[in-house]
N, C-alpha and C positions, 0 to 999 in steps of 0.2 A: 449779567444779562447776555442774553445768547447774540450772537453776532449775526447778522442777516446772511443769505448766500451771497456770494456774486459768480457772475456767466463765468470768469477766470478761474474760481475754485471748483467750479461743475468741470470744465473743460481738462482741468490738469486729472482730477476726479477720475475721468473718464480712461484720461492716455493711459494712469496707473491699472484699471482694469483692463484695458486692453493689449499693454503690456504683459500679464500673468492670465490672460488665456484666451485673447485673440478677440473678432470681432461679436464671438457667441460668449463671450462672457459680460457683454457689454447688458446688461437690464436694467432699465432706470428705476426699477424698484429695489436693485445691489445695490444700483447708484444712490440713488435716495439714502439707504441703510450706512454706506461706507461715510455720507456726508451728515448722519445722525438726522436726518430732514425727511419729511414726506415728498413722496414722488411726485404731488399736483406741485409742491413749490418748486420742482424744478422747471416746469412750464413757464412760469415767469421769463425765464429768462432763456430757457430752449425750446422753441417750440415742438419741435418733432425731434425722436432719435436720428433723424436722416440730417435733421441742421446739427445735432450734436457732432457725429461724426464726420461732414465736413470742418467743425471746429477744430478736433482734435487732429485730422491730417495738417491742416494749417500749423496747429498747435508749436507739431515736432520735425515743421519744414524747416530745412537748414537756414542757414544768413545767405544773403548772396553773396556769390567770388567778389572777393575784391580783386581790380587791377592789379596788377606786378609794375612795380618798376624800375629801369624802364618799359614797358607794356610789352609783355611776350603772349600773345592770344590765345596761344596752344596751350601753355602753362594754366593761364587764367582759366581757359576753359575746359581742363581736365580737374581743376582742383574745384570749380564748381559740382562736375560731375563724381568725384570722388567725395564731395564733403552730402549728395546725395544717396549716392550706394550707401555709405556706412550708414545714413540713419536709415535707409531700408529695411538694412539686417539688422539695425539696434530696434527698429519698430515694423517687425515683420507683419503688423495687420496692413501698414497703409497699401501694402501693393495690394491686398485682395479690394481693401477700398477704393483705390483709386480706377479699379474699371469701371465702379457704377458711381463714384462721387469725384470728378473731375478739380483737381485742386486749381481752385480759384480763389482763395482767399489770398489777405494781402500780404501774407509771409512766401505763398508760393509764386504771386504775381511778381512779388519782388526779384523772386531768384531768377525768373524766365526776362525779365527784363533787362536785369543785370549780364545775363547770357548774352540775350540779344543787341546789347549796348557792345559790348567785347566782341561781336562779329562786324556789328556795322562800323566799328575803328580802326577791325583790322583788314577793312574793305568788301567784306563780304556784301552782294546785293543781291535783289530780290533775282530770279528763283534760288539761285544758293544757298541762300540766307536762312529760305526759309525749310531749305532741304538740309541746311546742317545743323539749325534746332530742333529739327524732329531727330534725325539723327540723334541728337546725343542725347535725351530723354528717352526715345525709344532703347537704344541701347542700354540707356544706364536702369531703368525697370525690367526691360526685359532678362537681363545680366543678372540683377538679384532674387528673378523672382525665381532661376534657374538654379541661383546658390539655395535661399531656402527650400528648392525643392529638393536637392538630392540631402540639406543637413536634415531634413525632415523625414523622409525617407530611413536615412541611416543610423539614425536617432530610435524606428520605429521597429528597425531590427536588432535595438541591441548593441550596436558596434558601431565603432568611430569610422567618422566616411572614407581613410584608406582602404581599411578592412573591409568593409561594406563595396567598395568597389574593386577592390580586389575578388571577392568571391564573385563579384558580377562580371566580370571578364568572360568566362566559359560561357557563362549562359548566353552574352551577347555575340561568342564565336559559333554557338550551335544556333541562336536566332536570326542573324542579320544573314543576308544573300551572301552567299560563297564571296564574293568578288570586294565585299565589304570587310567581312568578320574581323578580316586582321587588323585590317587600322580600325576598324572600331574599337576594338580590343583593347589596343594600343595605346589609343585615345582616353578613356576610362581610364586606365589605368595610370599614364601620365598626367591626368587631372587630379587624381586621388592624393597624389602625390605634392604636389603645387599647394601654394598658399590661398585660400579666396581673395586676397588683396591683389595678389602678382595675376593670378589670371582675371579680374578684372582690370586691372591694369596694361595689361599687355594690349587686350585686345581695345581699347580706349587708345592705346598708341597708334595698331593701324587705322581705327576710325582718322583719329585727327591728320594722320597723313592721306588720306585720302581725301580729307578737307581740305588739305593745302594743295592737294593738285587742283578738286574743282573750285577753289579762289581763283586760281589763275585762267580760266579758262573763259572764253567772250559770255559775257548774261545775254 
């Protein structure tokens, strides 16, 4: 006897097609086909593609940071940030989703809680508080959506992103204003070189030290 669907096998259903080819491979009538079901029975239990895919961002949100002990803020709250970059890049649709399906489900609310519990013990208050969670979501999407754009990019010529930015060095010393080129140049090409871990990572260091100055400063 055939087993019933449930929303949890649609949902998982989903992240696997969205995983092997993005947010346009997602059609509930694949869907339907990949779950051996017709596409009205998935109505049951999603209503719309737009509820499906806030499912599936929730889906493959990370766990929240745990605490360190004894409680190091910084710590907690880069390996929060860090356990979200990687599933970015392990699930490179959620950034294009999340400019128009704002993660609100209870696995994202969990993480943003969790954040924001780790600033308010390690003193931070309101306005800083709520300037150093935007901070570090801002940065930590904006960061990856920068790495899958240049692996995407260099993937599309062909060539692995050193080489791929390597060749792009000239072009960016004859485009960018005289006064620029060189360190642009430069730049590129020192990135090409770097790990994606390490250059997210570094610059997640000066954020949090720029958080530890505005903690100390009067609210």
């Amino acid at each position: 006897m055939k087993q019933p669907l449930s929303r949890e096998q649609i949902v998982r259903a989903a992240v696997q097609l969205l995983d092997e080819g993005g947010v346009r491979n997602l059609r509930m009538r694949q869907l339907a086909e990949s779950l051996n079901s017709a596409p009205m029975s998935l109505y049951w239990h999603v209503p719309t593609k737009d509820d499906l895919l806030e499912l599936a961002v929730d889906e493959v949100f990370p766990d929240p940071p745990a605490r360190s002990t004894p409680g190091d803020w910084s710590q907690d709250v880069k390996a929060g940030a860090e356990g979200l970059f990687d599933v970015l890049l392990e699930h490179a649709w959620m950034i294009e989703l999340m400019g128009s399906h704002p993660p609100v489900g209870p696995r994202a609310l969990a993480h943003t809680g969790a954040v924001i519990r780790i600033l308010e013990e390690a003193g931070f208050v309101p306005p800083q508080l709520d300037s150093a969670l935007s901070a570090i979501y801002y940065y930590t999407v904006g960061a990856a959506l920068t790495e899958v754009s240049w692996q995407t990019m260099a993937q599309h010529s062909g060539e692995n992103e050193e080489d791929w930015a390597q060749r792009l060095g000239p072009y960016v010393e004859l485009t960018a204003a005289q006064d620029d080129a060189q360190s642009l140049s430069a730049y590129v090409k020192r990135s090409a070189t770097s790990s994606t871990g390490q250059r997210f990572h570094d610059g997640l260091e000066c954020m949090v030290h720029g958080m530890e100055r505005m903690r100390s400063l009067p609210s």
